[in-house]
C-alpha positions as CSV (number, residue, x, y, z in Angstrom):
1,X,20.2,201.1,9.4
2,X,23.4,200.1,8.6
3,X,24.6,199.9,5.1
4,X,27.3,198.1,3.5
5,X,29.0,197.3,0.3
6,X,31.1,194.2,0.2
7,X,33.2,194.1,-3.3
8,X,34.8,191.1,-3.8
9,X,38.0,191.2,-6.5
10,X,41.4,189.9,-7.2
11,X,44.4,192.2,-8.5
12,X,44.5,190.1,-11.7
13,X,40.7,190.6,-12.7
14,X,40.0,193.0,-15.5
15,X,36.9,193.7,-14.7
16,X,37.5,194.3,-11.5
17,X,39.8,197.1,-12.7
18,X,36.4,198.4,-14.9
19,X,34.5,198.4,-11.4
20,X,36.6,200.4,-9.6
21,X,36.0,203.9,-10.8
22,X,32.3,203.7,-10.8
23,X,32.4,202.4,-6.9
24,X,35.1,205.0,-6.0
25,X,32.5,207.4,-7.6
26,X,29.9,206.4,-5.5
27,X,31.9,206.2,-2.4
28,X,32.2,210.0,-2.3
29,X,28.4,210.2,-3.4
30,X,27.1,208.2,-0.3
31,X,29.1,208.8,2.9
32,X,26.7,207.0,4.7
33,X,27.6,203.6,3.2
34,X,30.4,201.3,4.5
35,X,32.4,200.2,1.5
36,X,34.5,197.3,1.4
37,X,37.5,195.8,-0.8
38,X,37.6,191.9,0.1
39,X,40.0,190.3,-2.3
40,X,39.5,187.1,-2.9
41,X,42.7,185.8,-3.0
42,X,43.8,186.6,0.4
43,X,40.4,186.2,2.2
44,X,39.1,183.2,1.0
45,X,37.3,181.7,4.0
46,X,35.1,185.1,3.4
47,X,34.8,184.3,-0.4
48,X,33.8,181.0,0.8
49,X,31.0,182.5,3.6
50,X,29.5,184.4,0.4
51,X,29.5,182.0,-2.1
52,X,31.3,183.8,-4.2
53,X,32.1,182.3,-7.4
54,X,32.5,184.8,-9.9
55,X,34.4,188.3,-10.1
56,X,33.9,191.1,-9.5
57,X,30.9,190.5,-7.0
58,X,29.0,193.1,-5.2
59,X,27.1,192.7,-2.4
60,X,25.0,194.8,-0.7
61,X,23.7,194.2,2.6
62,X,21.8,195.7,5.8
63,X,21.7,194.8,9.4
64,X,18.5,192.1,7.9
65,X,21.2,190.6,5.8
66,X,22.3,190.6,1.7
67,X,19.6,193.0,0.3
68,X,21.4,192.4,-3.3
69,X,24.4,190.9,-5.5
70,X,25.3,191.8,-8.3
71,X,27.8,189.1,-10.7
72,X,30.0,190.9,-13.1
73,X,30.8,194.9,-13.9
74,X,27.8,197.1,-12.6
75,X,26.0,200.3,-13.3
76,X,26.0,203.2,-10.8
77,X,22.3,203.5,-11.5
78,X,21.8,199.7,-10.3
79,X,24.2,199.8,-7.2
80,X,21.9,202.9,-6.4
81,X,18.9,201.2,-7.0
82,X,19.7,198.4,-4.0
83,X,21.6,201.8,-1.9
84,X,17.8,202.7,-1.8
85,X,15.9,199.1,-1.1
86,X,18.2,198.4,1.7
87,X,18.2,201.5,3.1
88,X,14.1,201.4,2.9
């Protein structure tokens, strides 16, 4: 099963810039899970397609679909937490 991370930012979002570290982190952690940097401003239409309204926004999904998102700066322990549930 296929596992991704879609995190949606903007260069100007400060908590975006909080975000980073702990998904770089976990990048190297889990090998196995595609990780990807949509920023908002130049991909709207896929803003759009995930209703995303608020930044940063993760969202986790499998080949069933969004497993989890997750609005605002998030924990390791709870991006973990969905790694596991959609790889279940």
């Amino acid at each position: 099963m296929t596992v991704t991370l879609k995190d949606f930012y903007a260069d100007w979002c400060g908590p975006c810039k909080t975000q980073d570290p702990i998904l770089d982190e976990l990048a190297e952690e889990y090998e196995d899970v595609e990780f990807e940097k949509v920023n908002v401003d130049e991909e709207q239409d896929v803003a759009n397609e995930y209703q995303v309204r608020s930044l940063p926004t993760l969202i986790i999904e499998n080949d069933d679909g969004i497993v989890e998102r997750f609005v605002g700066v998030t924990q390791a322990e709870d991006i973990e937490a969905a790694f596991q549930q959609a790889d279940a």
